[in-house]
MOPAC internal coordinates of N, CA, C and O (Angstrom, degrees):
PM7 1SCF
backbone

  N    0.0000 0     0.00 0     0.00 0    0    0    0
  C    1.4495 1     0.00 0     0.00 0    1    0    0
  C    1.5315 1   108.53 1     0.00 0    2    1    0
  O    1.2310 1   123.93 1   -31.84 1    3    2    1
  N    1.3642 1   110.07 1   148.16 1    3    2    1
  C    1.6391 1   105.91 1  -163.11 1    5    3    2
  C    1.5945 1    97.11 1  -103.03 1    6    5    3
  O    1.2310 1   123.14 1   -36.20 1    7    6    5
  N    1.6635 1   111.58 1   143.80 1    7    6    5
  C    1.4958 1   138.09 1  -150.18 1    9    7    6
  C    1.7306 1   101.37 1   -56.15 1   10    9    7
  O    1.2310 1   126.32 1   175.61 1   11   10    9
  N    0.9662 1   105.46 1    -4.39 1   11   10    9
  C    1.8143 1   115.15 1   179.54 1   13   11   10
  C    1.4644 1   103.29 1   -83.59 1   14   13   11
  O    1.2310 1   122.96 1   116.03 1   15   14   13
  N    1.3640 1   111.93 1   -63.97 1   15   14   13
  C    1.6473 1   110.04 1  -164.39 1   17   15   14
  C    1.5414 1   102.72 1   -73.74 1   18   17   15
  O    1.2310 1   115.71 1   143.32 1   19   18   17
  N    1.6464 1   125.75 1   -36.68 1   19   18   17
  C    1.2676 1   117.85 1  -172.37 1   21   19   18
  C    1.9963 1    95.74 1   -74.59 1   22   21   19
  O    1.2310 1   109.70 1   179.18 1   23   22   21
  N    1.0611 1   136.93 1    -0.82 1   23   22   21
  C    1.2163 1   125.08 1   171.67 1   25   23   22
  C    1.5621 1   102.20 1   -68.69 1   26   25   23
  O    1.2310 1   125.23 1    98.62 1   27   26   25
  N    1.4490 1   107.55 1   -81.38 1   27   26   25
  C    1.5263 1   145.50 1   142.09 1   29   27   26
  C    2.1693 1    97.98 1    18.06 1   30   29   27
  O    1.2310 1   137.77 1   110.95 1   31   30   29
  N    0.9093 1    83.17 1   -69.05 1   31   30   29
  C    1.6150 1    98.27 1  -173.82 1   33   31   30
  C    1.6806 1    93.95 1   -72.20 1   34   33   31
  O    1.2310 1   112.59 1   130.25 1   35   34   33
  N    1.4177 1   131.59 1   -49.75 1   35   34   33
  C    1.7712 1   102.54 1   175.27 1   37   35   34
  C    1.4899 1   120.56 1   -71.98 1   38   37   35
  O    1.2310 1   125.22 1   164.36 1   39   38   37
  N    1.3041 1   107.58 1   -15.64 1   39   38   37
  C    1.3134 1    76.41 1  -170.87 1   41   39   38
  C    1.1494 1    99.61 1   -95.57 1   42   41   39
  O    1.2310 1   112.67 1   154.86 1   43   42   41
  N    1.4477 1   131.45 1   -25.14 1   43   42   41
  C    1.3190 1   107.59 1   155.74 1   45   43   42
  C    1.9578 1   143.97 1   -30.80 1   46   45   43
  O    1.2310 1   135.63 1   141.31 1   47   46   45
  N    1.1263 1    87.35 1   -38.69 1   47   46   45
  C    1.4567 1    95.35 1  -175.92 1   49   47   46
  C    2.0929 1   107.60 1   -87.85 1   50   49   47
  O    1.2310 1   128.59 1   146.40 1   51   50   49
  N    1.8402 1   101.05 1   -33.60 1   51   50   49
  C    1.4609 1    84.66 1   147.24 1   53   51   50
  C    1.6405 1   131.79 1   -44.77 1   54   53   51
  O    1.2310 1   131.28 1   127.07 1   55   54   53
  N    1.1796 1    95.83 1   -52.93 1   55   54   53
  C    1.8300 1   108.35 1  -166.70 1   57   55   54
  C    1.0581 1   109.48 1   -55.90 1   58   57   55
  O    1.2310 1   109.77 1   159.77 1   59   58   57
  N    1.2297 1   136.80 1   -20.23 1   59   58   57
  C    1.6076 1   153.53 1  -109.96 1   61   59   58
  C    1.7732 1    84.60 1  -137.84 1   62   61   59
  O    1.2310 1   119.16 1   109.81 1   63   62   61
  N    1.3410 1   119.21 1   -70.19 1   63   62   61
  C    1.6318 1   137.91 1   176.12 1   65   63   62
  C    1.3388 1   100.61 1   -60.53 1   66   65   63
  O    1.2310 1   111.20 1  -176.97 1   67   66   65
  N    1.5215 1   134.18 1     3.03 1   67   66   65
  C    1.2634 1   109.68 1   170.82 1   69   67   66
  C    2.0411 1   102.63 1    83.97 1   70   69   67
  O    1.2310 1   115.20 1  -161.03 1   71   70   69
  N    1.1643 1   126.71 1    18.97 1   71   70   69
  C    1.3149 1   130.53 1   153.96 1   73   71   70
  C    1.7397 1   100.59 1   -56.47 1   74   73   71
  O    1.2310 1   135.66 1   -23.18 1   75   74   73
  N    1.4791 1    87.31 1   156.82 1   75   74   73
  C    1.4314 1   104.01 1   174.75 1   77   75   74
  C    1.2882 1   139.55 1  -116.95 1   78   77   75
  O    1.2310 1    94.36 1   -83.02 1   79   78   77
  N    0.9870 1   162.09 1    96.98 1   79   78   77
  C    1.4885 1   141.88 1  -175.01 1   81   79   78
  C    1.8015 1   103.37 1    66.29 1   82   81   79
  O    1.2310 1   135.28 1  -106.57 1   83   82   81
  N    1.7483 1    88.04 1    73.43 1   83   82   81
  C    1.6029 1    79.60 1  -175.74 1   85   83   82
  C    1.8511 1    99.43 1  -125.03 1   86   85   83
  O    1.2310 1   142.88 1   -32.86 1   87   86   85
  N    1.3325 1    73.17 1   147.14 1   87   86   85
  C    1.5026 1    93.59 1  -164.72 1   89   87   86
  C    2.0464 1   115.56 1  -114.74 1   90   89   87
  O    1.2310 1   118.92 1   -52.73 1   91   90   89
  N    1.3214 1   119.66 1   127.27 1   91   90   89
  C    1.6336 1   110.16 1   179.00 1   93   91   90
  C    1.3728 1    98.59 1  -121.98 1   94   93   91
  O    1.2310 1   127.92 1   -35.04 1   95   94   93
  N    1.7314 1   102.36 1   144.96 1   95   94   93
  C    1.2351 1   102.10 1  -176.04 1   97   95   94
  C    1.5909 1   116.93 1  -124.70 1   98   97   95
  O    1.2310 1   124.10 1   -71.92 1   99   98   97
  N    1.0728 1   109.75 1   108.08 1   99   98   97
  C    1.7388 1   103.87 1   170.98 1  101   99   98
  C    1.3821 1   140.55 1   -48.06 1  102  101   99
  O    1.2310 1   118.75 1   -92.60 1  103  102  101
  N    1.3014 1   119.98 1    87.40 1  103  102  101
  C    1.3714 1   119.94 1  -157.89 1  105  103  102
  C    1.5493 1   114.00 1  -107.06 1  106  105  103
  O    1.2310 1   120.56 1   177.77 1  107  106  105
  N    1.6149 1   116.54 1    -2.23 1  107  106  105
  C    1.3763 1   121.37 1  -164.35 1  109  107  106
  C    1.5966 1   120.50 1   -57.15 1  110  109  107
  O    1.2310 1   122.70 1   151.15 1  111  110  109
  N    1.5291 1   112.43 1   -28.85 1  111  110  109
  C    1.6398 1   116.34 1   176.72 1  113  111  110
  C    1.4988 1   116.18 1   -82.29 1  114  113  111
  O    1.2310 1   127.63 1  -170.17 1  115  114  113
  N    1.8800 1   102.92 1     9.83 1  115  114  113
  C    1.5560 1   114.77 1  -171.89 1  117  115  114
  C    1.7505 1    97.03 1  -115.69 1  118  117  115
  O    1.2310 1   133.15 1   -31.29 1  119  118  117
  N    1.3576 1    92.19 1   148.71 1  119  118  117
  C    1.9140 1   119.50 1  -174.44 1  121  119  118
  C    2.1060 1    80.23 1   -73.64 1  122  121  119
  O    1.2310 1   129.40 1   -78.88 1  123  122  121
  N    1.0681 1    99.49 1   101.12 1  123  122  121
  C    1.8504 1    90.74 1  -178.21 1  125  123  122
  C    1.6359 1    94.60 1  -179.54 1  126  125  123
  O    1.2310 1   128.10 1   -30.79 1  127  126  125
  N    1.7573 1   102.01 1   149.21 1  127  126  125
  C    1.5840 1   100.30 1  -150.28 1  129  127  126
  C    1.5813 1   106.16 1   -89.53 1  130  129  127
  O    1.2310 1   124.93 1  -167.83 1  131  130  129
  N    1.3376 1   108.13 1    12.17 1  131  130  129
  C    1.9867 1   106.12 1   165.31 1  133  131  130
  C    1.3548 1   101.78 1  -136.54 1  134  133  131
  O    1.2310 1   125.09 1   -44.65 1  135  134  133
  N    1.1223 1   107.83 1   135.35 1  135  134  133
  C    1.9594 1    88.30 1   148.09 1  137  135  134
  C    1.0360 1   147.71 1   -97.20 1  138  137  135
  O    1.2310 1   126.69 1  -133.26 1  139  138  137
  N    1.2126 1   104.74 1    46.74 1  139  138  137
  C    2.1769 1   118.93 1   165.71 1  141  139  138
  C    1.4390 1    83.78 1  -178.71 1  142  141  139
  O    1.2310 1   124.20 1   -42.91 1  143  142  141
  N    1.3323 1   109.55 1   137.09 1  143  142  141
  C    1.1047 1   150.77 1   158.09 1  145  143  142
  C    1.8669 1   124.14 1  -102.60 1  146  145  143
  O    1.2310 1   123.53 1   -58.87 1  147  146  145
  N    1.6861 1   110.83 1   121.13 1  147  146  145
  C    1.5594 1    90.00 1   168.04 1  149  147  146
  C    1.4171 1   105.18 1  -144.17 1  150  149  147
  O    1.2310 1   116.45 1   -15.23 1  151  150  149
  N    1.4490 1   124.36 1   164.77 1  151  150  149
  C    0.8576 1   133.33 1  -128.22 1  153  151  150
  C    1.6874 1    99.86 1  -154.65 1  154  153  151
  O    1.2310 1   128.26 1   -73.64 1  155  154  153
  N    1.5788 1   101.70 1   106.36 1  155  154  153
  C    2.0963 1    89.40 1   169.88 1  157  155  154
  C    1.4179 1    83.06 1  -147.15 1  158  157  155
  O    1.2310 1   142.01 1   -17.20 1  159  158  157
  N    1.8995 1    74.88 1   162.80 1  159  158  157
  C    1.7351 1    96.59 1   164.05 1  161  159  158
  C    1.1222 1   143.12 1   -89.15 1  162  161  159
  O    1.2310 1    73.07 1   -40.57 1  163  162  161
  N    1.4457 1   175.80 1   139.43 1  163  162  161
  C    0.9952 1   164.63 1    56.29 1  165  163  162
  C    1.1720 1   124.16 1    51.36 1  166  165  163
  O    1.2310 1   117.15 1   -16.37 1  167  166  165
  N    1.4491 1   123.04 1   163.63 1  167  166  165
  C    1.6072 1   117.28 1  -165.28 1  169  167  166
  C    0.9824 1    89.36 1  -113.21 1  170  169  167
  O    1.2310 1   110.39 1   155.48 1  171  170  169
  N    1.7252 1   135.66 1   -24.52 1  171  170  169
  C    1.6491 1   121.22 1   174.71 1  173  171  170
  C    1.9686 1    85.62 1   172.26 1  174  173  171
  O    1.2310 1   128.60 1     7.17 1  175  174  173
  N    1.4115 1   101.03 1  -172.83 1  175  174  173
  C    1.3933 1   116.11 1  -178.72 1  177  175  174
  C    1.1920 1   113.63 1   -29.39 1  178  177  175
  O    1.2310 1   115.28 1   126.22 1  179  178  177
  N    1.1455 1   126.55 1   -53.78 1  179  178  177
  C    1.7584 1   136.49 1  -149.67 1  181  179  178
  C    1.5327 1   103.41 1   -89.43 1  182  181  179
  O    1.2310 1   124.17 1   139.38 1  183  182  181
  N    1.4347 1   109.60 1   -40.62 1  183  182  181
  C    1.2594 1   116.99 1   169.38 1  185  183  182
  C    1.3504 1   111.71 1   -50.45 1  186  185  183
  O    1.2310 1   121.96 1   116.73 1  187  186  185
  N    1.5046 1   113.86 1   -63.27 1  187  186  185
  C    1.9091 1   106.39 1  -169.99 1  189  187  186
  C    1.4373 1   118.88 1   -41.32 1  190  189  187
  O    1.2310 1   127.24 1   139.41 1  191  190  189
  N    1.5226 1   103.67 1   -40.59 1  191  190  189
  C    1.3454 1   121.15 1  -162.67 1  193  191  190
  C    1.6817 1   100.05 1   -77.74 1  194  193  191
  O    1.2310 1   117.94 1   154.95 1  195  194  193
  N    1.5597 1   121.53 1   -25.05 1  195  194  193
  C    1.8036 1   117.95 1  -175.66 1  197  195  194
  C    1.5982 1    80.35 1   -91.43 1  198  197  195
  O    1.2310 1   111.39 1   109.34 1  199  198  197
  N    0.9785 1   133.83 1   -70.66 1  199  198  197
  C    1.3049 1   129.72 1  -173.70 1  201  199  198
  C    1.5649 1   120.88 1   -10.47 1  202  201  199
  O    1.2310 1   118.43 1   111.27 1  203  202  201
  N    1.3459 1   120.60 1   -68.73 1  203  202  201
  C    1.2975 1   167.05 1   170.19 1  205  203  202
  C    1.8364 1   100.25 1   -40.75 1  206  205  203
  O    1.2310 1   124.29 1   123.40 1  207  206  205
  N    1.4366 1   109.38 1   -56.60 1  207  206  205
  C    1.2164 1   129.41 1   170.20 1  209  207  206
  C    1.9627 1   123.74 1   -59.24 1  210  209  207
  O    1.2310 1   133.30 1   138.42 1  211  210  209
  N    1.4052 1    91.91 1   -41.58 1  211  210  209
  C    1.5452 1   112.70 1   165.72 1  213  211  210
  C    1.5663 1   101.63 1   -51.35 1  214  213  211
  O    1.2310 1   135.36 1    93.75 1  215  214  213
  N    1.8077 1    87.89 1   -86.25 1  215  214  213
  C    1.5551 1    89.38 1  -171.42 1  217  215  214
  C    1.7380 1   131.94 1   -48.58 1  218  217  215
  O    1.2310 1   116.51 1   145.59 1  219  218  217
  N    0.9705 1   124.24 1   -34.41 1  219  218  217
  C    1.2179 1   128.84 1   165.91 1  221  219  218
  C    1.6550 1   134.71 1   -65.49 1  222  221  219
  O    1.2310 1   129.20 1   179.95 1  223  222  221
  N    1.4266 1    99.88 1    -0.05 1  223  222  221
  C    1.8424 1   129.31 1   166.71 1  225  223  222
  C    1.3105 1    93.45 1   -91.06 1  226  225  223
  O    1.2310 1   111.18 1   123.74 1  227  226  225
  N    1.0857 1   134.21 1   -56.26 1  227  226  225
  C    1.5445 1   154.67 1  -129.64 1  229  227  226
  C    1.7777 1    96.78 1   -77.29 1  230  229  227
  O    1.2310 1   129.51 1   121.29 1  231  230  229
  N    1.4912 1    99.27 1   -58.71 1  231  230  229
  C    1.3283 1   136.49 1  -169.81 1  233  231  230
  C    1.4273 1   126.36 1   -75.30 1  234  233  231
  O    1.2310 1   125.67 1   158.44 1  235  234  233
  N    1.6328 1   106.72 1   -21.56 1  235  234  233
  C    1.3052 1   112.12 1   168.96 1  237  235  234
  C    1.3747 1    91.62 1   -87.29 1  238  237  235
  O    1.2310 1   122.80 1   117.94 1  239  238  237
  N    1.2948 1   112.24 1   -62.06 1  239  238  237
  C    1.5730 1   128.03 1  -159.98 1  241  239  238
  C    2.3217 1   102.49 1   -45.28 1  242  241  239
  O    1.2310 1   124.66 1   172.00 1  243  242  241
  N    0.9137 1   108.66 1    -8.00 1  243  242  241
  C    1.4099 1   123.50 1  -173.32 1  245  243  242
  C    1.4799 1   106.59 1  -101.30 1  246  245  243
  O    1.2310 1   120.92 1   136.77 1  247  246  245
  N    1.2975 1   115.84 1   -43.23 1  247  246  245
  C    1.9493 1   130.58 1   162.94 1  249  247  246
  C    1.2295 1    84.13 1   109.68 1  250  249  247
  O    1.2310 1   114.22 1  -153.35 1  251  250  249
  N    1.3599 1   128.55 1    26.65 1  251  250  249
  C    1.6762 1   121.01 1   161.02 1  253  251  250
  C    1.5868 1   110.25 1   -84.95 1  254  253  251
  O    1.2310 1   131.00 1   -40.94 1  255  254  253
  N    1.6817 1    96.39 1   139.06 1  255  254  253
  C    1.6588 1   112.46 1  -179.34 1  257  255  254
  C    1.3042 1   111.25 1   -88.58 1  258  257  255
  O    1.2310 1   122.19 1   -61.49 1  259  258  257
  N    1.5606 1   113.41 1   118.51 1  259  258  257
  C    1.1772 1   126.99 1   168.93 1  261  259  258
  C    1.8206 1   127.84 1   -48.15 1  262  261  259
  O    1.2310 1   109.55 1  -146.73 1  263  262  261
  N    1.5209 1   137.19 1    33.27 1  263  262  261
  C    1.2831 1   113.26 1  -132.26 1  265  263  262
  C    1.7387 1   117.26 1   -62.10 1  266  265  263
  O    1.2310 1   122.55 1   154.52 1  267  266  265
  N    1.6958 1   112.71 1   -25.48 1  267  266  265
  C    1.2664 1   104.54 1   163.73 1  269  267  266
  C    1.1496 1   104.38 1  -142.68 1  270  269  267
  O    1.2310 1   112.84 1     5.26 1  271  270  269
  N    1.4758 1   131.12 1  -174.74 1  271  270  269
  C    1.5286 1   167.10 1   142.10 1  273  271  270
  C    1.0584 1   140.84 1  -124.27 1  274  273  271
  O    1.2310 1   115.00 1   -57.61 1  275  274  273
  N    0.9942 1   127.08 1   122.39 1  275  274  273
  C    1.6636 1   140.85 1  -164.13 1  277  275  274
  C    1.4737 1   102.38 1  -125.88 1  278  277  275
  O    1.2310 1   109.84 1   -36.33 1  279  278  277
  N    1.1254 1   136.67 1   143.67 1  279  278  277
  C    1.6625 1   137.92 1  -152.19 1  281  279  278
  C    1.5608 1   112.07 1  -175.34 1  282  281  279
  O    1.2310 1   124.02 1   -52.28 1  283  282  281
  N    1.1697 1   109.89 1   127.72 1  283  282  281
  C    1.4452 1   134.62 1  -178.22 1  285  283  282
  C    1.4373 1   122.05 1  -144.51 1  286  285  283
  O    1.2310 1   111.23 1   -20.02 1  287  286  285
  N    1.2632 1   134.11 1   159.98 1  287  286  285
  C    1.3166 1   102.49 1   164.38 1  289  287  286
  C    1.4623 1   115.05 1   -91.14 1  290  289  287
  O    1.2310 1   112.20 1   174.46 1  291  290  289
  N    1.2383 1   132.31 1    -5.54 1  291  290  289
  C    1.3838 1   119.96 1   162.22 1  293  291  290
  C    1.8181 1   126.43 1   -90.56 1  294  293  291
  O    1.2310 1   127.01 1  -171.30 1  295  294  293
  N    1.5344 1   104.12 1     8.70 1  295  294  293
  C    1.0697 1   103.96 1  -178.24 1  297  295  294
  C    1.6350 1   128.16 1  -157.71 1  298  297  295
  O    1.2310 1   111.44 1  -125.90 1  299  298  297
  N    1.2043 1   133.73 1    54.10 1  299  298  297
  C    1.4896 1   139.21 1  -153.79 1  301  299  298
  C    1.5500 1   110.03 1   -74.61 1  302  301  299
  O    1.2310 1   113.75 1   -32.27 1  303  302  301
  N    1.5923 1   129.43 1   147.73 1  303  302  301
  C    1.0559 1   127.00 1  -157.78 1  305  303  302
  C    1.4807 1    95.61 1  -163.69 1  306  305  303
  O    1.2310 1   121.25 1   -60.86 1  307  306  305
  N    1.6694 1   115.21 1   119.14 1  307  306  305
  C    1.2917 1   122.22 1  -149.58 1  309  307  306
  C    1.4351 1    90.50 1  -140.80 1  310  309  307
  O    1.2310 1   112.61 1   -75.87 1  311  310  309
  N    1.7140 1   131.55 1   104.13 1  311  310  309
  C    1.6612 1   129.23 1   169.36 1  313  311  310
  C    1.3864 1   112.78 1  -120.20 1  314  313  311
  O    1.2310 1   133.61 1   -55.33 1  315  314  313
  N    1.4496 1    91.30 1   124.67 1  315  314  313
  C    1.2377 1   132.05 1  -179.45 1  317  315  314
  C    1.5059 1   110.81 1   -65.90 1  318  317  315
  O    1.2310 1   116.78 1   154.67 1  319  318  317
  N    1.2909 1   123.72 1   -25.33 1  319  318  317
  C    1.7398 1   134.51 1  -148.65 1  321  319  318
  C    1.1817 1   117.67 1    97.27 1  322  321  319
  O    1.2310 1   125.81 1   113.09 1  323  322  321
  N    1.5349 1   106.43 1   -66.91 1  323  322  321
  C    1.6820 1   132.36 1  -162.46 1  325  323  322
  C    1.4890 1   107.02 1   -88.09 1  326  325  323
  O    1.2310 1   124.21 1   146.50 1  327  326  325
  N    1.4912 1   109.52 1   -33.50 1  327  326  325
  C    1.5667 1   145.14 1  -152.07 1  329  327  326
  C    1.4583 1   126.47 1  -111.70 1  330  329  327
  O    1.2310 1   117.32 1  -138.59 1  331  330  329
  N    1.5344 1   122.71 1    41.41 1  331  330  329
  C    1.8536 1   100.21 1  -179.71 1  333  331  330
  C    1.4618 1   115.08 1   -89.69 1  334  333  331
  O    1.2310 1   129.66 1   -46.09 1  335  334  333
  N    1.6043 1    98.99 1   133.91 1  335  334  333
  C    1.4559 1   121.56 1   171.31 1  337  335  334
  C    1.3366 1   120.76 1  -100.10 1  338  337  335
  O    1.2310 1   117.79 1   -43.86 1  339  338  337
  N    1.2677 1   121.81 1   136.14 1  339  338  337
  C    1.8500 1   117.39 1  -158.97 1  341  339  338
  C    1.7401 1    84.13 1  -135.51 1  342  341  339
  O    1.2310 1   120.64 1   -72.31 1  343  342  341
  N    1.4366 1   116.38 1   107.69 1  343  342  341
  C    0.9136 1   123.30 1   175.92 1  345  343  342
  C    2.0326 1   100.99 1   -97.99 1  346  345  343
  O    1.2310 1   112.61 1   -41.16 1  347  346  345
  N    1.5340 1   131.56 1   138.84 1  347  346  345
  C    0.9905 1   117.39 1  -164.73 1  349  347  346
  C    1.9267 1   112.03 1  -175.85 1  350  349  347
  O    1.2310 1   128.51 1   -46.42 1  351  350  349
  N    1.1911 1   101.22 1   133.58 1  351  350  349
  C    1.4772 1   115.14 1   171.60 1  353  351  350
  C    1.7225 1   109.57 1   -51.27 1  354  353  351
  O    1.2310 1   135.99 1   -47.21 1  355  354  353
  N    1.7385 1    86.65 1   132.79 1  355  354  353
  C    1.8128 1    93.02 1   178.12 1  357  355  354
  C    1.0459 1   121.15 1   -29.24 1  358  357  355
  O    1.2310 1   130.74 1   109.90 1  359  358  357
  N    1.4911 1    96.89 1   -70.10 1  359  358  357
  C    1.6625 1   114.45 1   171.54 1  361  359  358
  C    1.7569 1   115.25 1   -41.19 1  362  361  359
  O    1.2310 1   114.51 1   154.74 1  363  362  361
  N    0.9904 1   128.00 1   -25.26 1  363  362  361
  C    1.4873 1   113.03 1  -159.19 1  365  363  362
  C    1.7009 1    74.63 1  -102.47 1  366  365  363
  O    1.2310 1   112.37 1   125.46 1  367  366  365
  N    1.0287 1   132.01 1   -54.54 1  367  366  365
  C    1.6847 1   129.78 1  -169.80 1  369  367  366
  C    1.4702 1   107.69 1   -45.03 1  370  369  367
  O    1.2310 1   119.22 1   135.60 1  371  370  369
  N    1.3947 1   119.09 1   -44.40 1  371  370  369
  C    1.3874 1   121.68 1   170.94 1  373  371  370
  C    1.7843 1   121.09 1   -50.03 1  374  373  371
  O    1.2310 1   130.77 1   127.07 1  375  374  373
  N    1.7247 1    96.82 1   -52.93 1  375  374  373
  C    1.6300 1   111.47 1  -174.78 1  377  375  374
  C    1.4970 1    91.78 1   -65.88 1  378  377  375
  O    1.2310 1   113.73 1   146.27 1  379  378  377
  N    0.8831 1   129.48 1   -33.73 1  379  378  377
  C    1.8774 1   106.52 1  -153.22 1  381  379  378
  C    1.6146 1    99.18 1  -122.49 1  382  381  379
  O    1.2310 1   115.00 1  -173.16 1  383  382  381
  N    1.5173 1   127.08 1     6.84 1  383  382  381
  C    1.0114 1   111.88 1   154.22 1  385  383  382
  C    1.9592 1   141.65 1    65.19 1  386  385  383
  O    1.2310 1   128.74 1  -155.16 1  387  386  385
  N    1.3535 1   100.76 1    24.84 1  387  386  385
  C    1.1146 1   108.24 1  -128.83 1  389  387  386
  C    1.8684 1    92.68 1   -81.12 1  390  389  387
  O    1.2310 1   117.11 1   167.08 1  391  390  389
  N    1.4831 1   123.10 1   -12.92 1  391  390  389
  C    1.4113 1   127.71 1   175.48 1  393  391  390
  C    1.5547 1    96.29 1   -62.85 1  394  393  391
  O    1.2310 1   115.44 1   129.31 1  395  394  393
  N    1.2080 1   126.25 1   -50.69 1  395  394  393
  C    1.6948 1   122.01 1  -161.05 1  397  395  394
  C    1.3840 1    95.99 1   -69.32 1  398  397  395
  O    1.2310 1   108.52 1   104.90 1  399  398  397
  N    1.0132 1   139.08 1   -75.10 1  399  398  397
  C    1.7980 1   127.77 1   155.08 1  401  399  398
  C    0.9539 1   129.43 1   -12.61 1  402  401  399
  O    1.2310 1   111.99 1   133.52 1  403  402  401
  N    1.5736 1   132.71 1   -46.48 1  403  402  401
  C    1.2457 1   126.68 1   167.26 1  405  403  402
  C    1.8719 1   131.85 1   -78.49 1  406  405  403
  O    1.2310 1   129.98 1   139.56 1  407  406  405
  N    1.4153 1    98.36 1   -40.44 1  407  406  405
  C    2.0582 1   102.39 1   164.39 1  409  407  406
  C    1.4560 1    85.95 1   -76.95 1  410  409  407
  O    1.2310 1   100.04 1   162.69 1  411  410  409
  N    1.8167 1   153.71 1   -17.31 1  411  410  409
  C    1.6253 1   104.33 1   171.69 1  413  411  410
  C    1.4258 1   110.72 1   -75.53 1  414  413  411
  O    1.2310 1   110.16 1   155.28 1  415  414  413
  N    1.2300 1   136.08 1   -24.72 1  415  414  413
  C    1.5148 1   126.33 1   157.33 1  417  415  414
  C    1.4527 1   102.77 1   -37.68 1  418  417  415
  O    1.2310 1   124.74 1    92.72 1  419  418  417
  N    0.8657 1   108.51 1   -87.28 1  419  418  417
  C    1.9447 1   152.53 1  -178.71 1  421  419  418
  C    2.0617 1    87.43 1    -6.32 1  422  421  419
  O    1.2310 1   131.05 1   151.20 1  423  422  421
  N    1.1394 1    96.28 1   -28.80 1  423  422  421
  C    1.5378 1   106.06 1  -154.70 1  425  423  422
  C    1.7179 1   106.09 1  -102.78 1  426  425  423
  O    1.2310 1   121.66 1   135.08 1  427  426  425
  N    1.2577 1   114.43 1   -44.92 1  427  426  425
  C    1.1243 1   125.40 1   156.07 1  429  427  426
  C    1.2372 1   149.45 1   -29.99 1  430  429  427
  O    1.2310 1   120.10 1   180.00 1  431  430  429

């Protein structure tokens, strides 16, 4: 499936779980280690972690390879290769900022 519709299809199924303010970013014409990045929020701890739980049903069930995970409850982080998803508490989305980091590539 081509890197558009399998985007297309998470964040749908974020939006769907009650994700928040989710954002994908096209990074493929950029020196950067995926090309699309996306990015939602969570309703708090428990959320990242059901969230996280969603997508990773979603994702096998699709024959997509998980290559890592990193997991907190304020901060879940799911790469695809092609694909990182940063599932994450308001609060931590605020501290670490991760849109201004991504359009200064984006910009570059």
């Amino acid at each position: 499936m081509e890197i558009e519709k399998r985007v297309e299809a998470i964040v749908e199924l974020l939006d769907s779980k009650k994700g928040e303010d989710i954002q994908a970013f096209d990074l493929s014409s950029k020196d950067y280690i995926a090309d699309r990045v996306i990015i939602a929020n969570s309703l708090g701890n428990k959320h990242t972690i059901a969230l996280l739980e969603y997508l990773k049903e979603f994702l096998k069930a699709k024959g997509e390879k998980i290559l890592r995970i990193d997991e907190s409850e304020d901060w879940a982080i799911c790469d695809l290769g092609d694909i990182i998803i940063h599932i994450m508490t308001k609060e931590y989305r605020k501290k670490y900022n991760l849109e201004e980091f991504l359009q200064n590539i984006y910009q570059s």
